[in-house]
VOMIKE-264443 format. One line per field, with one value per atom (N, C-alpha, C): residue number from 1; atom name; z, y, x. Coordinates in steps of 0.2 Angstrom, whole numbers. Layout:
<pts>
fifi = NUM:...;
setor = CA:...;
up = Z:...;
north = Y:...;
east = X:...;
</pts>
This chain:
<pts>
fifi = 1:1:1:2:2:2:3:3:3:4:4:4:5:5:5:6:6:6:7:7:7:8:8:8:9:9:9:10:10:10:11:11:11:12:12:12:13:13:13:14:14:14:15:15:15:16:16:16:17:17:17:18:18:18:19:19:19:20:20:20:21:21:21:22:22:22:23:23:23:24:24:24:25:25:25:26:26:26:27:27:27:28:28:28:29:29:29:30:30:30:31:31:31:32:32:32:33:33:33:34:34:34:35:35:35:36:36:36:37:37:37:38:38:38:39:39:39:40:40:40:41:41:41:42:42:42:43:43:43:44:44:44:45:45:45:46:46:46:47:47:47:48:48:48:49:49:49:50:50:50:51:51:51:52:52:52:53:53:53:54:54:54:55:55:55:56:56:56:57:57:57:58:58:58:59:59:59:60:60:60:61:61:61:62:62:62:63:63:63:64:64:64:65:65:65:66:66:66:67:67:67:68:68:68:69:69:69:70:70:70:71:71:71:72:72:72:73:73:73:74:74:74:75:75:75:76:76:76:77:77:77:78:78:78:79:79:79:80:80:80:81:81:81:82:82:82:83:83:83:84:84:84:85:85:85:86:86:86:87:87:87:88:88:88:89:89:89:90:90:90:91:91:91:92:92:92:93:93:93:94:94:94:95:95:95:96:96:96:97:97:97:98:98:98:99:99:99:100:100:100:101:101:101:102:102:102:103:103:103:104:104:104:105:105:105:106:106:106:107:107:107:108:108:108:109:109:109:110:110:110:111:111:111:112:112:112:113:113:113:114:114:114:115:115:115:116:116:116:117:117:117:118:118:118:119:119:119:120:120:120:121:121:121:122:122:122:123:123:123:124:124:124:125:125:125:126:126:126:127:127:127:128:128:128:129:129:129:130:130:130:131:131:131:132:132:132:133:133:133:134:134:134:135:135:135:136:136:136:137:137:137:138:138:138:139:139:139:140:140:140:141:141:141:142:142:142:143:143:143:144:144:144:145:145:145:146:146:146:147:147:147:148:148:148:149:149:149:150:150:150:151:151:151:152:152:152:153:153:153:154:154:154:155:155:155:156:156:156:157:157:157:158:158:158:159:159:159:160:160:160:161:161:161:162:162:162:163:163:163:164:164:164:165:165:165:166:166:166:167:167:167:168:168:168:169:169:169:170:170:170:171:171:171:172:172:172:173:173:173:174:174:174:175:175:175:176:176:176:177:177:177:178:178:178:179:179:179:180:180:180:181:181:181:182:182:182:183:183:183:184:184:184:185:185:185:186:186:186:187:187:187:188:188:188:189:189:189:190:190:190:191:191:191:192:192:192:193:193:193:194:194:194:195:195:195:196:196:196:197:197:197:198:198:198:199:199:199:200:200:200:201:201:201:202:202:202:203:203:203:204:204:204:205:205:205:206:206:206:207:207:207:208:208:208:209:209:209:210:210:210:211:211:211:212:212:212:213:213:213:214:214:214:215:215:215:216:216:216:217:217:217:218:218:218:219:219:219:220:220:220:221:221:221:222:222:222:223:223:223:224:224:224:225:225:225:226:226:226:227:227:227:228:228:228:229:229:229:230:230:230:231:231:231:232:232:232:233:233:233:234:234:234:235:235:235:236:236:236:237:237:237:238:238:238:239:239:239:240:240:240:241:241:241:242:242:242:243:243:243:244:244:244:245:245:245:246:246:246:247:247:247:248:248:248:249:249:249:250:250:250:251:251:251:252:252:252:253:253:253:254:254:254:255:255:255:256:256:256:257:257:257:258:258:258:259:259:259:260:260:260:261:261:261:262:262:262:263:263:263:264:264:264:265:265:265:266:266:266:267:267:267:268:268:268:269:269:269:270:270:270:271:271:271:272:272:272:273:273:273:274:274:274:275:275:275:276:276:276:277:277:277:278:278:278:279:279:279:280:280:280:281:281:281:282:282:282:283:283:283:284:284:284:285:285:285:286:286:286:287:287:287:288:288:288:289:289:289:290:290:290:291:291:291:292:292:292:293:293:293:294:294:294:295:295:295:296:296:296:297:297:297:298:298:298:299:299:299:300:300:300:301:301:301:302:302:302:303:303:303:304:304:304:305:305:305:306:306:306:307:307:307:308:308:308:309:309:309:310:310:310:311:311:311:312:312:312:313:313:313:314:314:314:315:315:315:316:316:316:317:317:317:318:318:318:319:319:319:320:320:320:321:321:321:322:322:322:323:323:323:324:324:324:325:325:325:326:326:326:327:327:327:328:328:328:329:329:329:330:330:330:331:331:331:332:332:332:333:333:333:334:334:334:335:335:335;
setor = N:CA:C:N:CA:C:N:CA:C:N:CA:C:N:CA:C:N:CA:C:N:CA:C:N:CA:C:N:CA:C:N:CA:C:N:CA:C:N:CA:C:N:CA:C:N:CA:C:N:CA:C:N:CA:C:N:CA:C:N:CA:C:N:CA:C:N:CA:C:N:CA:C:N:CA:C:N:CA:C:N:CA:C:N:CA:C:N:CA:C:N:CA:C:N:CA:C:N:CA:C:N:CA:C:N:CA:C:N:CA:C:N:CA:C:N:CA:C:N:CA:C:N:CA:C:N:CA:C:N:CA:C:N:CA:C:N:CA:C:N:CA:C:N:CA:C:N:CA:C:N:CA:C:N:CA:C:N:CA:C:N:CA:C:N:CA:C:N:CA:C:N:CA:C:N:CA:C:N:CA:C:N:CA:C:N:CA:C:N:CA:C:N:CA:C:N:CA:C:N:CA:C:N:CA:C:N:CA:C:N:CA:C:N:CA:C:N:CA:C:N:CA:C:N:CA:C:N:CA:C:N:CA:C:N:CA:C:N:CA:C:N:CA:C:N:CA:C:N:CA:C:N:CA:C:N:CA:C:N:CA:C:N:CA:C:N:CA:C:N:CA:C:N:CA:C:N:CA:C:N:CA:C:N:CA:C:N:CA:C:N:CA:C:N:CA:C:N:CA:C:N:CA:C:N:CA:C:N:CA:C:N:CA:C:N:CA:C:N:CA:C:N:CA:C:N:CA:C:N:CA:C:N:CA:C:N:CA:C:N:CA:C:N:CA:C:N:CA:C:N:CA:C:N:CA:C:N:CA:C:N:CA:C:N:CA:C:N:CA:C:N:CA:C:N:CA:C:N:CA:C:N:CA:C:N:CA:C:N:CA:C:N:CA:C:N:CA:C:N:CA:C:N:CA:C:N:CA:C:N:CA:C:N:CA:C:N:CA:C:N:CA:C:N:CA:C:N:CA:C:N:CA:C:N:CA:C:N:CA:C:N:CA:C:N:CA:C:N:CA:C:N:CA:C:N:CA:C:N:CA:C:N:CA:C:N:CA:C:N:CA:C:N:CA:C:N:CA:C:N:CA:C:N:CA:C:N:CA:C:N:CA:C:N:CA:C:N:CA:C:N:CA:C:N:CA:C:N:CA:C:N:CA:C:N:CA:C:N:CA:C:N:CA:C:N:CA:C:N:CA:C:N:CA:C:N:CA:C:N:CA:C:N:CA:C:N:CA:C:N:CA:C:N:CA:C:N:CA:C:N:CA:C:N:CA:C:N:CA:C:N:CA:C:N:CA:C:N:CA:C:N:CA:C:N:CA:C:N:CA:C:N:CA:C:N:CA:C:N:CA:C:N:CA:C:N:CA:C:N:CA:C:N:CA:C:N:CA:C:N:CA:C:N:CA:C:N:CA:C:N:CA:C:N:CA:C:N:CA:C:N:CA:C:N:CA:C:N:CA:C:N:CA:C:N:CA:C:N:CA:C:N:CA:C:N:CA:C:N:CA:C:N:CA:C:N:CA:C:N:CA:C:N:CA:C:N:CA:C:N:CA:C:N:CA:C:N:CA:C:N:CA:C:N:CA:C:N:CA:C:N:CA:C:N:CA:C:N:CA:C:N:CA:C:N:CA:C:N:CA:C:N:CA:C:N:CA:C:N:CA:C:N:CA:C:N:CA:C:N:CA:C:N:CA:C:N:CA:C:N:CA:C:N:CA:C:N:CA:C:N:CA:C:N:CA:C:N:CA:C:N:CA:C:N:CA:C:N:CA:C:N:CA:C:N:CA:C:N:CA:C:N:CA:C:N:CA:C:N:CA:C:N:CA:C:N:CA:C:N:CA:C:N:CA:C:N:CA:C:N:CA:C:N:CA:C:N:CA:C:N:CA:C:N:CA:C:N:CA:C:N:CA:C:N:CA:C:N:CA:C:N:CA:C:N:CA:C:N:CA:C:N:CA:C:N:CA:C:N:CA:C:N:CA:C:N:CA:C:N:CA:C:N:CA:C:N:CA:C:N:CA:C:N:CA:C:N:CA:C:N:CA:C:N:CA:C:N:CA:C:N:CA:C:N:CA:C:N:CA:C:N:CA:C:N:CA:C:N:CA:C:N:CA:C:N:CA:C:N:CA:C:N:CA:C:N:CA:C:N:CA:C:N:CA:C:N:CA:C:N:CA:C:N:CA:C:N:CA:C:N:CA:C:N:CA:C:N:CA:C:N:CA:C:N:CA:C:N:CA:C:N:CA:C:N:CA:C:N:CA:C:N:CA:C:N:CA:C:N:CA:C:N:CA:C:N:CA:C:N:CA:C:N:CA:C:N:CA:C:N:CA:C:N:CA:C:N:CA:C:N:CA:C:N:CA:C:N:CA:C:N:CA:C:N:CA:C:N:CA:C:N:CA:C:N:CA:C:N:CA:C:N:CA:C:N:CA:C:N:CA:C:N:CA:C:N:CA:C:N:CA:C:N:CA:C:N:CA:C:N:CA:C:N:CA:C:N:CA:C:N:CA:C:N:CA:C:N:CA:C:N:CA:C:N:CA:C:N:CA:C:N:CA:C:N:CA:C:N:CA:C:N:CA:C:N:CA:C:N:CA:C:N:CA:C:N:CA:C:N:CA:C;
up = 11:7:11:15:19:24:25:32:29:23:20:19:15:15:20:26:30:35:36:37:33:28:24:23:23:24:34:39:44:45:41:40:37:32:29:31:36:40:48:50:53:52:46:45:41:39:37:43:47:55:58:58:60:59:52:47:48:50:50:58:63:68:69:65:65:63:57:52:57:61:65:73:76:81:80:85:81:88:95:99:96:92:91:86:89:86:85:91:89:92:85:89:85:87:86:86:81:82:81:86:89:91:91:90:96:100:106:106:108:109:115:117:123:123:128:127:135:135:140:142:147:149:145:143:142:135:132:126:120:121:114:114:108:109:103:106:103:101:95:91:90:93:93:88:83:80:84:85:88:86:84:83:90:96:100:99:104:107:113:114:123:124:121:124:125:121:120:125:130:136:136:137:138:140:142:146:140:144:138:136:130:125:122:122:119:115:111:105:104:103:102:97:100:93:88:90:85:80:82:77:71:67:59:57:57:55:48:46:40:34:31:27:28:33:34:32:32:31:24:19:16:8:15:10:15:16:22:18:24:22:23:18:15:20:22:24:20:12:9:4:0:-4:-9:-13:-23:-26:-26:-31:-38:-41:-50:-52:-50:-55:-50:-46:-40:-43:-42:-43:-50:-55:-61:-63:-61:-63:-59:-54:-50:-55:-55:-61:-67:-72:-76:-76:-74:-74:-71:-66:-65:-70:-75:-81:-85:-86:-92:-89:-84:-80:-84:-81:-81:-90:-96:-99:-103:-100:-100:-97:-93:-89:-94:-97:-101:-107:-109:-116:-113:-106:-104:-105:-101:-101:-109:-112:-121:-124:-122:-124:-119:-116:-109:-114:-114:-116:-114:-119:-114:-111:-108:-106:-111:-108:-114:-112:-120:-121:-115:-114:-110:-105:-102:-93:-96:-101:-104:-101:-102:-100:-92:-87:-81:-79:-83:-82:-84:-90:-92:-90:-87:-85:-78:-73:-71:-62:-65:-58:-56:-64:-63:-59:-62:-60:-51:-49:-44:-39:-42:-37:-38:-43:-43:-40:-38:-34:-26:-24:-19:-16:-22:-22:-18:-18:-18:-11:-9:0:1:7:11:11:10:8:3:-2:-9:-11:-8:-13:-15:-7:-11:-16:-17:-24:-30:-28:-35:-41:-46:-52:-50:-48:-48:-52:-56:-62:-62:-59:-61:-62:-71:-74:-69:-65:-63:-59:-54:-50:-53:-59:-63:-63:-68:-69:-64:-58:-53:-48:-51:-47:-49:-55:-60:-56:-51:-51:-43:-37:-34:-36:-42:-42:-47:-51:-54:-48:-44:-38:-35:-34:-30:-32:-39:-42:-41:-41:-41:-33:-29:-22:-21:-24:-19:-23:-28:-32:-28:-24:-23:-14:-11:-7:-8:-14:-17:-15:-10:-10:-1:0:8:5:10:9:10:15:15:9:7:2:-5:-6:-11:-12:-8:-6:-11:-10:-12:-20:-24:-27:-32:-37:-40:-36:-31:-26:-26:-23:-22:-27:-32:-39:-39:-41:-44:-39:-34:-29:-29:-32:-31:-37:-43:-49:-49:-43:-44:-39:-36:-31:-36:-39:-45:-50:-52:-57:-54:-48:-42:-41:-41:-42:-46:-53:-58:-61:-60:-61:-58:-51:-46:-51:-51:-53:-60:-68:-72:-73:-71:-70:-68:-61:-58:-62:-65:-69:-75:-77:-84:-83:-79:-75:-74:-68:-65:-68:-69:-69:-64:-64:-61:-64:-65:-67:-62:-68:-62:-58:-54:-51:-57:-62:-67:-72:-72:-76:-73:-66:-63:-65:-69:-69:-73:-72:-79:-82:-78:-77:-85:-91:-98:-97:-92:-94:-95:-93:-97:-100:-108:-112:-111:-116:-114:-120:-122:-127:-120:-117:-111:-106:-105:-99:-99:-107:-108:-110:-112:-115:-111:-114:-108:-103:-104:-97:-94:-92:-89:-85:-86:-80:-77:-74:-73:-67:-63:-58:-52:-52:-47:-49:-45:-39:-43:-39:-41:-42:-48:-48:-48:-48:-47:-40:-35:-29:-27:-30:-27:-31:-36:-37:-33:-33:-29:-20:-18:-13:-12:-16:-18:-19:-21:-21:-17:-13:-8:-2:-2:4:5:-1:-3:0:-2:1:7:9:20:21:21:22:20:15:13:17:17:22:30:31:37:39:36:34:35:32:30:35:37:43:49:54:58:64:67:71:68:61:60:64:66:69:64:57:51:49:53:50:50:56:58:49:47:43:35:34:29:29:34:36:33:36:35:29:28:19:14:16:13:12:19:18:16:15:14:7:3:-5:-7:-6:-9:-8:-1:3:-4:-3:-9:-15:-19:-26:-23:-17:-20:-17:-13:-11:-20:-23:-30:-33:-36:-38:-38:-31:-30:-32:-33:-34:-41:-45:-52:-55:-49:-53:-55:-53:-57:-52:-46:-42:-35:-31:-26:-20:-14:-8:-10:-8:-7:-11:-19:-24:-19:-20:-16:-10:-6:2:-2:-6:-7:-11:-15:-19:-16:-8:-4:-2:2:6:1:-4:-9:-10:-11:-14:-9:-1:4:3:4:6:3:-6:-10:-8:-5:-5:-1:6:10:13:9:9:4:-1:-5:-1:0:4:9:14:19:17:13:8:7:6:4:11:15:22:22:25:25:32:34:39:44:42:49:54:55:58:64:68:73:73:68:70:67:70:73:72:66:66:69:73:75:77:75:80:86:87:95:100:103:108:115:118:126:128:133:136:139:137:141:148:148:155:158:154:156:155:155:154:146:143:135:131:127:124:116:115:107:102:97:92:90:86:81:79:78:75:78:82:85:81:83:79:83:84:89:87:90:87:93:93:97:98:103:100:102;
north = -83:-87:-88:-83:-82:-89:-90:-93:-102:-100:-109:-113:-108:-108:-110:-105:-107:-113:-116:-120:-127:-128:-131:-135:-128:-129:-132:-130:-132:-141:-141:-149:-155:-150:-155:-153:-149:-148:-154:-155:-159:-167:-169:-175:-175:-170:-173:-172:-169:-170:-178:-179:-184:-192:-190:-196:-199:-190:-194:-196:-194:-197:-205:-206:-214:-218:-217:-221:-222:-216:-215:-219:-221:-223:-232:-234:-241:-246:-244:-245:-244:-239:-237:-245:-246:-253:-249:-249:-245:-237:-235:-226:-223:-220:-216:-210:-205:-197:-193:-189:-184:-179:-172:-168:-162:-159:-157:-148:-145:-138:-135:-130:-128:-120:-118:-112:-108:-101:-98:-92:-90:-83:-79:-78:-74:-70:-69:-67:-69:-76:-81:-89:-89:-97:-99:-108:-113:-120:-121:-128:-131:-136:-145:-149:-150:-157:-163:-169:-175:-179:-184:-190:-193:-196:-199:-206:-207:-214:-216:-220:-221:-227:-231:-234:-231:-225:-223:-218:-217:-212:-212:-205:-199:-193:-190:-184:-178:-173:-169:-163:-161:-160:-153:-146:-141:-137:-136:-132:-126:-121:-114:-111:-105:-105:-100:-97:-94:-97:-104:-109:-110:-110:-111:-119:-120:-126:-129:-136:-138:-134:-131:-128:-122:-117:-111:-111:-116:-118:-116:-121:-120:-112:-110:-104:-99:-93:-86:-85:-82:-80:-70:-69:-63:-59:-51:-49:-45:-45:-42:-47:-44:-49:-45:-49:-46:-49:-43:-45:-42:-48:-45:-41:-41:-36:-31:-29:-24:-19:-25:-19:-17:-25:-22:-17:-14:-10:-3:-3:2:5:-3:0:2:-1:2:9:12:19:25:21:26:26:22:22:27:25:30:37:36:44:49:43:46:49:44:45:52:54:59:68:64:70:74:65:67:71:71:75:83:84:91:94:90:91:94:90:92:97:97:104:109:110:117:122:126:135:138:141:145:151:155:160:167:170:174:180:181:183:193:195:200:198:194:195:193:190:193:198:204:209:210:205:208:202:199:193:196:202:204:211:214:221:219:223:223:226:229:233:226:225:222:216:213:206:205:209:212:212:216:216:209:206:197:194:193:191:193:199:201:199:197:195:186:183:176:176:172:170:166:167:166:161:156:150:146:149:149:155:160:167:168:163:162:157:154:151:153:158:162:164:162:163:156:153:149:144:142:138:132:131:127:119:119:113:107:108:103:97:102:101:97:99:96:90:89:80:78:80:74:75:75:75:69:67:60:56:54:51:46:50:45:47:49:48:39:39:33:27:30:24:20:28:24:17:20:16:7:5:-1:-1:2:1:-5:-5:-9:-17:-15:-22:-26:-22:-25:-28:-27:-32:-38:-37:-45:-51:-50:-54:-56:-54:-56:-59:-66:-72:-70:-67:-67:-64:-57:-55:-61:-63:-66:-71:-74:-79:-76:-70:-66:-60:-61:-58:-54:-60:-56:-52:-52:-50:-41:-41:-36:-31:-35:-33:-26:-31:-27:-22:-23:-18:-11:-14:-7:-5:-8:-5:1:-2:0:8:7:14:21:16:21:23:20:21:28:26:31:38:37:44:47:44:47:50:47:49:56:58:63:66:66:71:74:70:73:77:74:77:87:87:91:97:94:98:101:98:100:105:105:110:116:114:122:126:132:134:138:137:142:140:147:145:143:141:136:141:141:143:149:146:146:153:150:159:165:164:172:173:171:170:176:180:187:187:183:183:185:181:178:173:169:162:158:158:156:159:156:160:160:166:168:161:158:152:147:146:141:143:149:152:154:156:157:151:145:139:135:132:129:124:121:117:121:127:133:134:133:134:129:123:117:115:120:119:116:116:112:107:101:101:96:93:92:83:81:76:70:72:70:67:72:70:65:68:64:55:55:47:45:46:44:43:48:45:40:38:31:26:27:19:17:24:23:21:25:24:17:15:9:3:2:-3:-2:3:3:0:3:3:-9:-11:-18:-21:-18:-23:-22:-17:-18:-23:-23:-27:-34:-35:-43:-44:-39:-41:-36:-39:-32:-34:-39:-38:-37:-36:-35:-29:-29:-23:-19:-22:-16:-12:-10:-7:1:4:7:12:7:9:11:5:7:12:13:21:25:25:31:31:26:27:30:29:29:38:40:49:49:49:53:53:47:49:52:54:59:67:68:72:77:71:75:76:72:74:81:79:88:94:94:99:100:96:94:98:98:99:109:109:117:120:117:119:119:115:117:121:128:129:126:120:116:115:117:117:125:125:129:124:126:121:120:124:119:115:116:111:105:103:99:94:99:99:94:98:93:87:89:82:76:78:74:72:74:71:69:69:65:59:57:52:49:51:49:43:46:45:40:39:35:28:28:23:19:20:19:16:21:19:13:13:11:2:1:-8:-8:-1:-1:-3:-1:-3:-12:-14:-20:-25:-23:-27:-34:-39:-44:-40:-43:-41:-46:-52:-58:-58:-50:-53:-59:-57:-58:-66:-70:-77:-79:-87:-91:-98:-101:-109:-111:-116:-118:-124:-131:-139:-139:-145:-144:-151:-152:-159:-160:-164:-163:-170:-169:-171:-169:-174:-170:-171:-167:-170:-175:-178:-186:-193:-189:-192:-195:-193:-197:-190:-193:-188:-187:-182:-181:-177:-179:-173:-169:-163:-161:-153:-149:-141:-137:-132:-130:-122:-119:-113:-109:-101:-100:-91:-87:-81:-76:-72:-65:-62:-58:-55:-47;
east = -107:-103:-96:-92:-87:-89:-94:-96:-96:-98:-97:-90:-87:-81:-76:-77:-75:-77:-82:-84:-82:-82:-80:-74:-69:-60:-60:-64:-63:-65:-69:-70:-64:-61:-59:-53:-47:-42:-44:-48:-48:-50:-53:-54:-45:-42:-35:-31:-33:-29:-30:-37:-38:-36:-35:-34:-26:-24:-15:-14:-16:-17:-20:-22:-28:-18:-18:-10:-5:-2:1:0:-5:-6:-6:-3:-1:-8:-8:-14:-21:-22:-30:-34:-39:-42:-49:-56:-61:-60:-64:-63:-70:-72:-80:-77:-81:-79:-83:-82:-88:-83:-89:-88:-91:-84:-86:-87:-90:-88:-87:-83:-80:-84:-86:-88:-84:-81:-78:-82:-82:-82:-78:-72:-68:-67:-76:-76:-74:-73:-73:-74:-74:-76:-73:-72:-68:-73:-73:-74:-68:-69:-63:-69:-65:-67:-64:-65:-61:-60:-54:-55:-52:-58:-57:-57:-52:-50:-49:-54:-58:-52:-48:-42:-37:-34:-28:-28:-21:-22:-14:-14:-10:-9:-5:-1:-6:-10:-11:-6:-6:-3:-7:-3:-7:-2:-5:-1:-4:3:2:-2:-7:-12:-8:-2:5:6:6:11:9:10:7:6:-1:-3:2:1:4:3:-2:-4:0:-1:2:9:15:21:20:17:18:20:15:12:10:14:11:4:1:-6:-7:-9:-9:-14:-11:-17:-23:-22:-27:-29:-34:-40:-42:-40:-41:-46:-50:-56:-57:-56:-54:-60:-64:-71:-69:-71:-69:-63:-59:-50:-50:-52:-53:-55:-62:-64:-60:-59:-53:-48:-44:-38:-39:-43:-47:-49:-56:-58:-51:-46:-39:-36:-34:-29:-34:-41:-46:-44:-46:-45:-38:-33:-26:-24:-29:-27:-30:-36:-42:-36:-34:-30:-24:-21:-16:-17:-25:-28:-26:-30:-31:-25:-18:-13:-10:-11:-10:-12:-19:-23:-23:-18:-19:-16:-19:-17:-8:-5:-1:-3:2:2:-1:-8:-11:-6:-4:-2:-1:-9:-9:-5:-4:0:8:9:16:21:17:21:22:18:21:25:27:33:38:38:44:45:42:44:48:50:55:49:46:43:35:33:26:27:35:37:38:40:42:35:31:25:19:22:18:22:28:32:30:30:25:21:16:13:8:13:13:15:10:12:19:19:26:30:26:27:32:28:30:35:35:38:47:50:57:59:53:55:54:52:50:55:58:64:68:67:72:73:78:79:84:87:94:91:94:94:97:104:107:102:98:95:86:87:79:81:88:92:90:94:97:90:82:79:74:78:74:77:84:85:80:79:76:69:67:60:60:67:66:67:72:72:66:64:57:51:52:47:51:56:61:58:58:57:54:50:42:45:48:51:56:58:65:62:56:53:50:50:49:56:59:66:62:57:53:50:52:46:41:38:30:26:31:26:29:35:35:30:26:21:14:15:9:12:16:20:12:9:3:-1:-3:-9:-4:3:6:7:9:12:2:0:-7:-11:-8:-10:-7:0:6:4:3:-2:-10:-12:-19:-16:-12:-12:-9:-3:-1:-5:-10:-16:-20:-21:-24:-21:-16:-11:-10:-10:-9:-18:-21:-27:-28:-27:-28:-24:-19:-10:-15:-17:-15:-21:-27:-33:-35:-30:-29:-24:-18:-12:-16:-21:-25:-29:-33:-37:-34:-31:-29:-22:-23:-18:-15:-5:-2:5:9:14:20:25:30:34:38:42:48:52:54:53:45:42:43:46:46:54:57:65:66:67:67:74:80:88:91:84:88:90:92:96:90:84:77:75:73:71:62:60:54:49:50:48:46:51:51:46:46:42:36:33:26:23:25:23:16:13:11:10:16:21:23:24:26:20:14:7:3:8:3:9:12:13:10:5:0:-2:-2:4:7:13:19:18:18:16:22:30:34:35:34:33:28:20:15:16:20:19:25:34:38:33:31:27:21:19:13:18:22:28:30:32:39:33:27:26:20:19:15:19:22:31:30:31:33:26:20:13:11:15:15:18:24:29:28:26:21:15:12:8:6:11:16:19:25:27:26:20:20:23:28:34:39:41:48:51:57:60:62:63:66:61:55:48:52:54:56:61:66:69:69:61:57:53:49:45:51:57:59:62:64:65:59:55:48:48:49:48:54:60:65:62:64:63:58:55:52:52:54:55:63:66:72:71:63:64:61:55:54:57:64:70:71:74:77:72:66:60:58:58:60:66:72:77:77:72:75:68:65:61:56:53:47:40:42:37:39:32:32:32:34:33:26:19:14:11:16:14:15:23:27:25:22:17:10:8:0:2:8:10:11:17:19:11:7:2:-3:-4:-9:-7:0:5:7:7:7:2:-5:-13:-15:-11:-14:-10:-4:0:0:-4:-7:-13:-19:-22:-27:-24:-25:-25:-19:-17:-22:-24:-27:-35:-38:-44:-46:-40:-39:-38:-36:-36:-43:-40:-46:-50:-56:-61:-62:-57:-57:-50:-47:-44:-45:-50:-51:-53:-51:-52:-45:-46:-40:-42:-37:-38:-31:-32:-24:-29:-19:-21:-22:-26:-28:-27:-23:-24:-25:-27:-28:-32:-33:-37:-44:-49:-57:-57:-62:-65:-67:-66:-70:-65:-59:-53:-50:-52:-51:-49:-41:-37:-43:-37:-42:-36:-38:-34:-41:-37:-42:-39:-43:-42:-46:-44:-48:-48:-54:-58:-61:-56:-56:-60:-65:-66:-68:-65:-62:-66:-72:-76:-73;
</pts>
């Protein structure tokens, strides 16, 4: 199907190349047109459509195969490809998913009531703190509300992120295609995230807080045991890093790649500083939330990449071998 298509579109790009050269040419009386191929040593090969003209003679003339045909002006050419049954069903079964998560999340258990007591005794607390690898164990009690607030805030930025590339022509060009992609990755993240939070349990950083300034209502509840893993982090990471991962994409000279990457890791890098700080998560919550939310933002566009990069339409003029100029379209493929 890819092959008619394209076949199809290369016919009727060079009969409308040809036709404006015929209007424009005020010398051409008879002209026949045929159709040449060139074949190279060097691993690829070129189809010239023609509209030659055995009186018309000229200095040859080659165009860059960079250049953007008339068409390409009009409109940048995307490097992914949306398939609404495909994705549809993708974003679909991710939203069911996510929705299914958010039941488990609803109906998760608190803290039974028997391990109560080694959260409140002072020696037991102590040795489940001990308890907990290296990684994680200085987080253990820590609470501050300041740091919960001001941790919504670049998680709400991030999500605006991937929005405010829509001000780049190239992706503007493809604004639906992008829009529903950055959809489909958050669908994907969320689906992992809530899935995962409803299952497993551990409690958060916060329950090991014995101070009083957490009250035990707070601590045994259970949103208090669904610290695994930090689903704050893993979606600000699908957005942020969804966006750098597009605008790469879209533009893979630009020299601002550089500063989108690293916008991309910081912001989430600080909700989950922020996140640890207020108590709500463990580093390696944090650590797998960051690399899932990473992976999803990423790979997600990468999934969707088209399969041709490796061919090449550009216009084409010159002269033959046999001395007679020619316009046309040439079609070029890389092996």
């Amino acid at each position: 199907m890819k092959k008619t298509i394209l076949l199809s579109a290369l016919t009727f790009c060079a009969n409308f190349y040809a036709q404006q050269s015929f209007q424009n040419s005020n010398n051409l009386s008879n002209s026949n047109e045929t159709v040449s191929f060139k074949y190279g040593m060097n691993d690829s090969a070129d189809f010239i459509a023609d509209n030659q003209n055995s009186d018309q003679t000229s200095s040859q003339t080659n165009f860059n195969p960079k250049d953007k045909t008339v068409f390409e002006t009009q409109k940048s050419n995307s490097p992914y490809e949306w398939k609404w049954v495909r994705d549809g069903i993708w974003t679909g079964a991710a939203l069911g998913a996510s929705a299914y998560g958010l039941l488990l999340i609803k109906e998760k258990n608190d803290l039974p009531e028997s391990e109560e007591f080694s959260f409140t005794d002072p020696e037991s607390l102590r040795e489940k703190i001990d308890n907990i690898n290296f990684l994680d164990q200085w987080v253990a009690g820590k609470h501050n509300e300041d740091a919960n607030a001001m941790s919504d805030i670049p998680f709400a930025l991030s999500f605006v992120a991937p929005f405010a590339l829509l001000f780049d022509d190239e992706i503007n060009d493809h604004t639906g295609q992008y829009i529903g992609l950055y959809l489909e990755s958050l669908a994907t993240t969320a689906a992992l995230y809530t899935i995962t939070a409803g299952l497993v349990d551990r409690s958060r950083p916060y329950v090991y807080d014995n101070s009083g300034v957490t009250s035990e209502d707070r601590r045994f509840r259970n949103n208090g045991q669904r610290s695994f893993y930090s689903g704050h982090v893993a979606a600000t990471a699908t957005a942020t890093f969804f966006a750098a991962k597009a605008y790469s994409d879209f533009n893979p000279d630009s020299n601002g790649k550089i500063y989108v990457w690293a916008g991309a890791a910081t912001l989430p890098a600080a909700v989950g500083i922020l996140r640890m700080e207020a108590g709500q998560h463990f580093l390696t919550d944090v650590l797998i939330g960051y690399v899932l939310g990473a992976g999803t933002g990423i790979l997600v566009p990468e999934l969707h990449k088209k399969k041709m990069e490796d061919i090449d339409i550009y216009p084409s003029s010159g002269t033959s071998f046999n001395g007679d100029t020619y316009n046309g379209m040439a079609f070029k493929y890389t092996f």
